[in-house]
C-alpha positions in Angstrom: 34.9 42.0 7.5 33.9 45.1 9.6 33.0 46.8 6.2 30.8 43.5 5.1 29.0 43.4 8.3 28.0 47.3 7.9 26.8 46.6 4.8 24.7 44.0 5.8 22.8 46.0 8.5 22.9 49.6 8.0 19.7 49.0 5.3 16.5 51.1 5.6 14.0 48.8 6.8 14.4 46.8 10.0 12.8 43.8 7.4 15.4 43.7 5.4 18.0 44.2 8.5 16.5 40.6 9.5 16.9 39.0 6.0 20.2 40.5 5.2 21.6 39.6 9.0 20.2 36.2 8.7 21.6 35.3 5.5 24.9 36.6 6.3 25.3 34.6 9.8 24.1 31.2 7.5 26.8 32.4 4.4 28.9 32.1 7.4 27.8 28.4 8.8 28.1 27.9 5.2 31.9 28.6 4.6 33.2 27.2 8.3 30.8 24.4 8.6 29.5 23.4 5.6 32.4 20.5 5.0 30.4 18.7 8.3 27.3 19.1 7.1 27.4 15.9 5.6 28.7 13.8 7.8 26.2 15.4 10.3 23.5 14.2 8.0 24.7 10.6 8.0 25.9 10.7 11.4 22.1 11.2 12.7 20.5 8.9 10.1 22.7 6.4 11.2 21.4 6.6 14.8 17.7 6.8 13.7 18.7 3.2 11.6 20.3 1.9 14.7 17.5 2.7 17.0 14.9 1.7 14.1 16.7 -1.7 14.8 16.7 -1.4 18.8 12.8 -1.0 18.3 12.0 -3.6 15.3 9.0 -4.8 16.9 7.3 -0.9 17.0 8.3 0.9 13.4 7.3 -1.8 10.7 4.2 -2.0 9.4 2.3 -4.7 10.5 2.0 -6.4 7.0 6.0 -6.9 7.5 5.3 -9.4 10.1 3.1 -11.6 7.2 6.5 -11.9 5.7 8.5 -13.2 8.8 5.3 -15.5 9.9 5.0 -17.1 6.7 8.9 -17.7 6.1 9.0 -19.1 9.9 6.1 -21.6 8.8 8.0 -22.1 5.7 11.6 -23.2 7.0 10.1 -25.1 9.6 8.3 -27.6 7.3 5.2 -25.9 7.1 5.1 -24.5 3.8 3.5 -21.3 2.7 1.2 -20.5 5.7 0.6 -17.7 7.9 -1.3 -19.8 10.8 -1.0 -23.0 9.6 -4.5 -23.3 8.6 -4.6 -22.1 5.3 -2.2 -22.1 2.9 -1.3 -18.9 1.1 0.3 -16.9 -1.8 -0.9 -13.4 -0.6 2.4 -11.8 -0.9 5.0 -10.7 -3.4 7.4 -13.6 -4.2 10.7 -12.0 -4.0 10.8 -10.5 -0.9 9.5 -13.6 0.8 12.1 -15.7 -0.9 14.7 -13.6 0.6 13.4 -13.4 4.2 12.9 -17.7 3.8 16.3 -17.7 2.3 17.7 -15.7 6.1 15.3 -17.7 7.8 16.8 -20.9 7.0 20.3 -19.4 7.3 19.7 -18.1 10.8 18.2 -21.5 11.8 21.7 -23.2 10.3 23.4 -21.1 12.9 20.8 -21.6 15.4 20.0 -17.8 15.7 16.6 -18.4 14.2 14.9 -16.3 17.3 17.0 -13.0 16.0 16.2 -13.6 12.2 14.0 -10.3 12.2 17.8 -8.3 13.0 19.2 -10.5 10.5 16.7 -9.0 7.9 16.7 -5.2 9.4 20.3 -5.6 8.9 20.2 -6.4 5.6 17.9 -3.9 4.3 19.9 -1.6 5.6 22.8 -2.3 3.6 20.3 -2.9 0.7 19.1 0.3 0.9 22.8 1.9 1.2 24.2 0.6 -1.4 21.0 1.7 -3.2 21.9 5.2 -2.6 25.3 4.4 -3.4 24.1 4.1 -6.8 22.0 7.0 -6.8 25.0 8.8 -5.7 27.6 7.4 -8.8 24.6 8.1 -11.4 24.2 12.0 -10.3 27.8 12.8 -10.0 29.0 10.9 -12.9 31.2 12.9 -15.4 30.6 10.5 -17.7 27.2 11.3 -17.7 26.5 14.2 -16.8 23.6 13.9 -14.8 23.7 17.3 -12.7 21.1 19.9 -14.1 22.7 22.4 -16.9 21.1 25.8 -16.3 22.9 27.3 -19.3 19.3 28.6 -20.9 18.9 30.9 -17.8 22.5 31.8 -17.1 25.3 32.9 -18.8 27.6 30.4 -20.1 30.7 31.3 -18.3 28.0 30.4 -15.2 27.4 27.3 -16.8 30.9 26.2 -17.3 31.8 26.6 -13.9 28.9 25.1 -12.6 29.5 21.9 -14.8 33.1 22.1 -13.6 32.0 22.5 -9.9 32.9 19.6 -7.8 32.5 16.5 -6.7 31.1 17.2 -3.2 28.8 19.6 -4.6 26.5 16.9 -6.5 27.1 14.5 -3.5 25.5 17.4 -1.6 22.5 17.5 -4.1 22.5 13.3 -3.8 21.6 14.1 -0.3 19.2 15.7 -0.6 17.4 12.6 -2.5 18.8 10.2 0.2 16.8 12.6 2.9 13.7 12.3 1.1 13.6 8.8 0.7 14.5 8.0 4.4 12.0 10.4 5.6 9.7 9.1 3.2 10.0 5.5 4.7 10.3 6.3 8.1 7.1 8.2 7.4 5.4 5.6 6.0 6.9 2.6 8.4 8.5 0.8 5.5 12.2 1.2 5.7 12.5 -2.3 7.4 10.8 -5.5 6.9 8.9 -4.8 3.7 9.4 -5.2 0.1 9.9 -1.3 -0.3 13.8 -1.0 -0.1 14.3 -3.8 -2.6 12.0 -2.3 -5.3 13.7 0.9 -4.7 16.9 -0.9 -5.3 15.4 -3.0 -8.3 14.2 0.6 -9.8 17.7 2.2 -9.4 19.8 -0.4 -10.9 17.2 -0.8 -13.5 17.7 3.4 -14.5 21.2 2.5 -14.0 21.3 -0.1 -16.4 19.6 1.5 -19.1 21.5 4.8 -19.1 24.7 3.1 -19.4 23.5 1.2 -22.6 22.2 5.3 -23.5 25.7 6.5 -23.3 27.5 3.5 -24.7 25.3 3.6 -27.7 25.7 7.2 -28.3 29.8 6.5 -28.1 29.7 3.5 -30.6 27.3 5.5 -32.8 29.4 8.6 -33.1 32.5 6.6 -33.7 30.6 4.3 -35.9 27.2 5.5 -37.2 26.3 1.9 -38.9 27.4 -0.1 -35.7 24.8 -2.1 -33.1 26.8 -1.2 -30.0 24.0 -2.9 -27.2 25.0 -6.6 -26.5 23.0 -9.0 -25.6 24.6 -10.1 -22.3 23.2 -6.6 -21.4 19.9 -7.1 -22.7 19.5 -10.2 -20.6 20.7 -8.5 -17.5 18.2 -5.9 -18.1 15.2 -8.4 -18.4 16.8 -10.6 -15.0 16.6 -7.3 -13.5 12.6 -6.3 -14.5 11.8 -9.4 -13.7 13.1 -9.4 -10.3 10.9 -6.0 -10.0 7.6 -7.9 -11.2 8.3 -10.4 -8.3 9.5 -7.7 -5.6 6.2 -6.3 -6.3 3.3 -7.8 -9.1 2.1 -3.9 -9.4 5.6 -3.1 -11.4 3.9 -4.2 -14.3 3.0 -0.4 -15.3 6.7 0.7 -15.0 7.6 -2.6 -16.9 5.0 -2.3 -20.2 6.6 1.7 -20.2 10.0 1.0 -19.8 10.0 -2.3 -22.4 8.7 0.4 -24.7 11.5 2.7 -23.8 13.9 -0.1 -24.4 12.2 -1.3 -27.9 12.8 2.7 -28.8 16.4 2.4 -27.8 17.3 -0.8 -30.0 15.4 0.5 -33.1 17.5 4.0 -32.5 20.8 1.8 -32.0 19.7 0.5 -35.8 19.3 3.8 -37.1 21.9 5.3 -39.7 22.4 8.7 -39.1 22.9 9.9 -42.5 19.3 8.4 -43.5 17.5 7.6 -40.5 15.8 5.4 -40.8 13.8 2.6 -38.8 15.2 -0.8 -39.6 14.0 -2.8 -37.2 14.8 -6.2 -39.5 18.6 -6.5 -38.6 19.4 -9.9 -36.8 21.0 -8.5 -34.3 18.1 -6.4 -33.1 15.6 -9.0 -33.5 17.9 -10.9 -31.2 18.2 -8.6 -28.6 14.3 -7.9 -28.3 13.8 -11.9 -28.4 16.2 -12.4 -25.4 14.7 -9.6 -23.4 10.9 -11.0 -24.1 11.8 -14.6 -23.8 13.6 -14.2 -20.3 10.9 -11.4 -19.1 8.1 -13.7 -19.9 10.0 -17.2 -18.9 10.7 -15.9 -15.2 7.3 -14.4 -15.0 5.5 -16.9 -16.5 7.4 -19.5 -13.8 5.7 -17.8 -11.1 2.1 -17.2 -12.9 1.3 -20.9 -13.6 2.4 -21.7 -10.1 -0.4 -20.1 -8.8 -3.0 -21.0 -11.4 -1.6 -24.7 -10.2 -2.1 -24.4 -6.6 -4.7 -21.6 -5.6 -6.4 -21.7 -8.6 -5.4 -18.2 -10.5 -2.7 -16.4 -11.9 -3.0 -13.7 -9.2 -2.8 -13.8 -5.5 -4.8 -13.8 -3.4 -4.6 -10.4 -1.8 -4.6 -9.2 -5.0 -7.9 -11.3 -6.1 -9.8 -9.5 -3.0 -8.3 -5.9 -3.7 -8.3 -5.3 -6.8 -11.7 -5.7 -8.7 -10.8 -4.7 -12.4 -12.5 -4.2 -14.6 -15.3 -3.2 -12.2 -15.2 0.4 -11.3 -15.1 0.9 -7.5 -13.6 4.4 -7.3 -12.8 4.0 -3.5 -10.3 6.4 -1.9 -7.0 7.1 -2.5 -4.4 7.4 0.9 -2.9 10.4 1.6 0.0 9.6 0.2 -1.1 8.7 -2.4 -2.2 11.9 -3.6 0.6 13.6 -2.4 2.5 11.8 -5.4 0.3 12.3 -7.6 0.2 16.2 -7.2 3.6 16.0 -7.1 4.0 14.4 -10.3 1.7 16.6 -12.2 4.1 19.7 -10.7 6.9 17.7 -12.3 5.8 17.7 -15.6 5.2 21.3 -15.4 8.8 21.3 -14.7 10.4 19.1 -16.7 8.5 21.3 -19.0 10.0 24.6 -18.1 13.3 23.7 -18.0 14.6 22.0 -20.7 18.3 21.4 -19.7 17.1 19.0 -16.9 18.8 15.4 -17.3 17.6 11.7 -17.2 14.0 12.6 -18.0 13.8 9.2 -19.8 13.7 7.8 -16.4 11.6 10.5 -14.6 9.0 10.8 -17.1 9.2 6.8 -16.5 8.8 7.1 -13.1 5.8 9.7 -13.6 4.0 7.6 -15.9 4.1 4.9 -13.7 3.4 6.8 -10.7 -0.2 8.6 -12.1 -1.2 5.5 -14.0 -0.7 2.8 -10.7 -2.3 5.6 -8.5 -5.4 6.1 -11.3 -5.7 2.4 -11.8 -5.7 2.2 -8.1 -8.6 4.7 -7.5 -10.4 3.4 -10.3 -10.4 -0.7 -9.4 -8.6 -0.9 -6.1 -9.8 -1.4 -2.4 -7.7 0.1 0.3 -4.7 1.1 -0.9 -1.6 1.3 1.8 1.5 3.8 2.1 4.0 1.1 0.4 2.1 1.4 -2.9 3.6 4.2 -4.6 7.9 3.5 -4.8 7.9 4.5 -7.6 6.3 7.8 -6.7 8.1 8.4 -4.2 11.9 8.1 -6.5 10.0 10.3 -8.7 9.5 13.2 -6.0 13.2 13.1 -4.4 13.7 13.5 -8.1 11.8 16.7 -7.8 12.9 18.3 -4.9 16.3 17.4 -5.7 15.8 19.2 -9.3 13.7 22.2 -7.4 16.8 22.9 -5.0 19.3 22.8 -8.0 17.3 25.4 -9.6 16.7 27.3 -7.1 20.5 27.3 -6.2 21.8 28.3 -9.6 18.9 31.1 -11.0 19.5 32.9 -7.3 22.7 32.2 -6.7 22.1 30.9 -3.6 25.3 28.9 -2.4 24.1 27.9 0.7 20.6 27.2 -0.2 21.3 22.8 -0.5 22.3 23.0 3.2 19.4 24.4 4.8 17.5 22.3 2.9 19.4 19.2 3.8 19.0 20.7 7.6 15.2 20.9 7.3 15.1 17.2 6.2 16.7 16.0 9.0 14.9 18.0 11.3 11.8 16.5 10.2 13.2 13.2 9.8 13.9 13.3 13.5 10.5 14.7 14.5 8.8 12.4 12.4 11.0 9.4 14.1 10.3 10.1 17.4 7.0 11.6 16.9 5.2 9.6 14.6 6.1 6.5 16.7 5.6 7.9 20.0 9.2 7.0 20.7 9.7 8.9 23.3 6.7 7.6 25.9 6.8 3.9 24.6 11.1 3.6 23.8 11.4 1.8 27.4 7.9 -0.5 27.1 6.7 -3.4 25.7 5.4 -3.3 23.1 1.7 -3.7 23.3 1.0 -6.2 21.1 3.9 -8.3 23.3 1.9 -7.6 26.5 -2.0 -8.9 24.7 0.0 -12.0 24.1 1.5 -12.3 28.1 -2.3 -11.6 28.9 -4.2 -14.2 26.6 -1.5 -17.0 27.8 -2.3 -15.9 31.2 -5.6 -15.8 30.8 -5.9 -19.3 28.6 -6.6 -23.0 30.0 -6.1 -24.0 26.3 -2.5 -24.4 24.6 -3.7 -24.1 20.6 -4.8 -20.8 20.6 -7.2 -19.6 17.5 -7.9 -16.2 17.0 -10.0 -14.4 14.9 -9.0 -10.8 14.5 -9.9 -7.8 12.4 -6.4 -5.8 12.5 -2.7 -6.6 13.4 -2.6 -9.9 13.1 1.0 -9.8 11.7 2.5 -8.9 15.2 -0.1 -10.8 17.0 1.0 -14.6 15.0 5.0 -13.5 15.1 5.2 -13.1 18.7 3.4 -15.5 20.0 2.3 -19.4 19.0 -1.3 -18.6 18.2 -2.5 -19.4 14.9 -4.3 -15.8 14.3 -6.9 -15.9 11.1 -7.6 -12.4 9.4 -10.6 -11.1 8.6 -9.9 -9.6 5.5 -8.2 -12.8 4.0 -5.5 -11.1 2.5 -2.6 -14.3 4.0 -5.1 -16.8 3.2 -6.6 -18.7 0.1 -10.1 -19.2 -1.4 -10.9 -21.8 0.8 -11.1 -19.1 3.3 -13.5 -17.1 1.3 -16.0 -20.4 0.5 -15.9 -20.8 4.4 -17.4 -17.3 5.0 -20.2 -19.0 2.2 -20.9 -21.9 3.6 -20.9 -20.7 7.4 -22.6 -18.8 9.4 -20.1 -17.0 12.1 -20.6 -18.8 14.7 -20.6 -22.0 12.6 -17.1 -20.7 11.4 -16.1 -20.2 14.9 -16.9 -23.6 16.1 -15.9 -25.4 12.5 -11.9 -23.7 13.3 -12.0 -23.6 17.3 -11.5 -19.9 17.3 -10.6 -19.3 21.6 -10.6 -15.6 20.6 -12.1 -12.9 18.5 -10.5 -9.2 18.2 -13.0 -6.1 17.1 -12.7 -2.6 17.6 -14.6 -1.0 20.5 -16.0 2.2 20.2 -18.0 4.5 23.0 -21.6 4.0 23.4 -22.4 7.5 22.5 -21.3 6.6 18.9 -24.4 4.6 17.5 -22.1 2.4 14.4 -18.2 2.2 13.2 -18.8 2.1 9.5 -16.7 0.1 7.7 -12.8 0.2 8.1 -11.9 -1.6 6.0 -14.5 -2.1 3.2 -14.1 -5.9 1.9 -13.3 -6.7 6.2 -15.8 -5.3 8.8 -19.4 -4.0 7.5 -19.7 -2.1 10.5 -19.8 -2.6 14.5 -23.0 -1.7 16.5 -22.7 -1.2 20.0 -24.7 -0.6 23.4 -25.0 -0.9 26.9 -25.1 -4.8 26.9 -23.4 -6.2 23.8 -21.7 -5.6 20.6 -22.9 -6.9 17.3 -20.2 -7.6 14.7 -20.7 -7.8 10.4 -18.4 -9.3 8.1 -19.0 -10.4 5.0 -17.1 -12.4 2.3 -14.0 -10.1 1.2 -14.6 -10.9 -2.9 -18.2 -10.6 -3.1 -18.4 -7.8 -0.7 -22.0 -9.2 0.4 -24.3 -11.4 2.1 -23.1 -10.2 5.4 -23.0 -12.3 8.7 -23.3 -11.0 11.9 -22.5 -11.9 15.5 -24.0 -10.8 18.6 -21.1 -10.8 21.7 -22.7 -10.1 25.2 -20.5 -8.1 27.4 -20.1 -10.7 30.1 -17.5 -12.5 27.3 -15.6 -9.6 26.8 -12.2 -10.8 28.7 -10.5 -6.8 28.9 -9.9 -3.7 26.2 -7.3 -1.8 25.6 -6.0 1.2 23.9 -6.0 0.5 19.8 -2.1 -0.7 19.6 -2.0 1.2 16.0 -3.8 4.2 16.8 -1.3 6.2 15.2 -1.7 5.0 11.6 -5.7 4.1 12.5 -7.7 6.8 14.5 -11.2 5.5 13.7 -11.6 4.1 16.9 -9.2 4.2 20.2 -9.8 0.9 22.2 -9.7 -3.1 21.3 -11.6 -5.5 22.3 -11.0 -9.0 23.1 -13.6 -11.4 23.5 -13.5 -15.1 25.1 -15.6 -17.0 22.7 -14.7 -20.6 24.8 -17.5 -19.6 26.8 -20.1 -18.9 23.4 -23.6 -19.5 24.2 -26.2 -20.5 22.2 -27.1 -16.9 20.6 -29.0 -15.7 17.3 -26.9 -15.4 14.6 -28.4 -13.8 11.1 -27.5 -13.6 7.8 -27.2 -9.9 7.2 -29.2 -9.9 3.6 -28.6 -6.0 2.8 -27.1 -5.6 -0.4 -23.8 -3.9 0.6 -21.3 -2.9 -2.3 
């Protein structure tokens, strides 16, 4: 040991004193410590989940809380509604069936008041036995789904590597598992929103189609003439990609790819080997493609004409607002956003590279799907939000997990997976308690809770209306008020022929609207330009008053504006989000019981 240390530190520069010293103390954490390494990892995740649970009403996006509103309205005999003045479909169907589903459960067992728990809860386990899966589909010997190296080292390298063991690819597995609960805790989707189920729907889906890959490449090399993909499996498959389309309707990329991938598959199942050749006219084929279309477009097509029925299109609403195809509006992509897509363009190089690396099938899916949603997106799509781009962000644990794997095996570097796995968590915790602001607000109300103590306080009037421009999930969960969005993403096209036919303060008096919510920004600041571009047109303040424009969130014109004196301003306060929205730093809410008489103006500027 003496001999080793020596070694180690009698070198000729003091640099490479530091590096060698430093990577012998961390060979050393690696061979005592290494086997708790692990269970470290999970131990601290597991508290992060538990206080990401304590503190349901701060993490979550607010767009989670449409989901619990709507399913509340729901169960309690008010069907699809977010305020019980419009009726809605802006959301994706699956997740909302689920939280309905716990909804009326909880109210069976008369806990309907901790129904959001009931929900965290099961996410969580959603989301576990997610990474369960991952975890059986990297370290399966069946398989084979490590990374063989064998191009770049020797072979007796290889063997051992492919030999190595089973708590070596778990280790790798983690790796994954870190970037995808940093990635949601980052992002505020790990509870509450549809994210963790299309994870879960993408997984089992991969899953699913590399065990009909391996059992097809059994059956053909025991039998070269044989069709070895049953149907029953076909159908599952298509359940399965259906369930994706309604856990989120933007799956429809990854779907048209992978039904393409799957169409490949059958005709390669019908291939001899000694001639092949395509026959794509065999029964059995023809049968299996059938069952998968017919159930794909059955389930789909359920849904579909259930809108064009009752809202009067085949889309939703939100979706009808966002997304203006085949108009180009090339508006701005989110930051994370283009952190996938950079991502995935470094992953082709590598996929590239390195030939030997496993289940591309699915990762060149993945990346097909990620750069064409995120293209389509920046190309016809207003405002896009962090829980976009699931697939994207599979597609770069994927990476990292492949980049670490290299790295390990062309250096030789043994303990290279743990500091990696260390780094994660480090900035999993930072990003936990920072991004949040954990650690000032863990023991206060939330403030959102508090705006609702002051309006009741403050309020002669028991049905409360307000008309808000941001958080209006929160704002309608915890409290009775019926809250109406701006942007009309929860509501229905009545909503938007309202914004025609009124003038704002005709709107305001036509609903009873008690309240209205803007942003408030200082008086040296002359405008706040648009936030949200199909919301607010922009807020003009001074000295004495406030002058609001909104405009219809379809046509994106024939603005109408409000002027608010100062005297109905009933108190501000800090911007509840102003971690995720810095653009201004105080909210202002305004009494509108007391509206006078005042000007209001159609705003004719052409504004696209």
């Amino acid at each position: 040991m003496l001999k080793i240390i020596r070694q180690k530190l009698f070198v000729k520069s003091n640099s490479e004193k530091i590096i060698n010293y430093t990577l012998f103390i961390i060979k050393g954490i690696k061979i005592y410590y290494s086997k708790y390494i692990d269970k470290f990892v999970y131990l601290i995740t597991f508290i992060i989940v538990i206080l990401s649970i304590f503190k349901i009403d701060l993490l979550p996006a607010d767009d989670a809380f449409f989901y619990l509103k709507v399913a509340e309205n729901y169960s309690n005999g008010f069907g699809f509604t977010f305020n019980k003045i419009y009726q809605t479909n802006g959301f994706h169907p699956l997740w909302m069936y689920i939280c309905i589903s716990i909804n009326y459960f909880t109210k069976l067992i008369n806990l309907q008041n901790y129904t959001i728990y009931f929900l965290a809860v099961f996410q969580i386990i959603i989301f576990y036995l997610t990474i369960n899966k991952l975890n059986k589909l990297f370290s399966s010997k069946k398989f084979d789904y490590g990374i063989s190296l064998s191009s770049y080292i020797d072979s007796e390298s290889s063997t051992n590597y492919k030999s190595n063991s089973k708590s070596n690819k778990i280790e790798f597995n983690q790796i994954i598992y870190l970037v995808l609960f940093l990635i949601y805790i980052a992002t505020g989707t790990l509870l509450l929103m549809e994210s963790i189920i299309v994870l879960s729907l993408i997984v089992y889906i991969s899953s699913s189609f590399y065990e009909l890959i391996d059992k097809n490449n059994r059956t053909t090399n025991s039998n070269p003439h044989s069709h070895s993909i049953t149907n029953s499996s076909i159908f599952y498959i298509a359940i399965l990609i259906s369930m994706l389309f309604l856990a989120r309707l933007d799956s429809i990329f990854f779907i048209f790819y992978f039904s393409i991938l799957l169409l490949y598959l059958l005709i390669q199942s019908n291939q001899s080997k000694q001639s092949n050749q395509f026959k794509l006219t065999k029964p059995k084929v023809l049968k299996s493609i059938l069952i998968y279309v017919i159930t794909l477009v059955f389930i789909i097509s359920i849904y579909l004409f259930y809108n064009k029925i009752n809202f009067g299109s085949f889309g939703t609403i939100s979706s009808e607002i966002k997304n203006k195809f085949p108009h180009f509006i090339f508006d701005d992509i989110n930051i994370w956003g283009r952190v996938i897509l950079i991502s995935n363009l470094i992953y082709i190089i590598i996929l590239n590279l390195f030939k030997d690396i496993t289940l591309k099938k699915i990762k060149v899916l993945l990346i097909l799907t990620s750069i064409t949603h995120i293209l389509f997106a920046f190309c016809f799509q207003l405002n896009t939000a962090q829980w976009y781009w699931n697939f994207g962000y599979l597609s770069l644990s994927f990476l990292l997990y492949d980049l670490v794997l290299i790295i390990k095996n062309k250096l030789n570097l043994n303990y290279f997976e743990d500091l990696i796995k260390i780094f994660l968590l480090v900035l999993i915790v930072f990003t936990f308690f920072t991004k949040n602001n954990l650690l000032n607000d863990f023991n206060k109300k939330h403030q959102i809770k508090q705006l609702v103590e002051n309006i009741e306080n403050n309020s002669i009037n028991n049905n409360i209306i307000i008309y808000t421009y941001d958080f209006p999930g929160r704002l309608a969960y915890y409290s009775n008020f019926q809250v109406i969005p701006f942007d009309g993403l929860i509501s229905n096209k009545e909503y938007i022929e309202d914004l025609k036919k009124y003038s704002i303060e005709d709107y305001i008096k036509n609903k009873k609207i008690n309240y209205l919510i803007t942003p408030i920004i200082n008086n040296s600041d002359t405008e706040l330009i648009k936030r949200l571009n199909y919301q607010i047109q922009k807020v003009t303040q001074n000295t004495s008053s406030l002058e609001l424009t909104i405009f219809n969130p379809i046509t994106l014109k024939n603005g109408k504006s409000i002027q608010l004196e100062n005297n109905k301003l009933l108190y501000k306060f800090k911007n509840p989000l102003i971690k995720w929205q810095k653009e201004y730093i105080e909210i202002g809410i305004w009494d509108l019981s007391k509206l006078n008489k005042q000007k209001v103006e159609n705003n004719i500027s052409n504004y696209k």
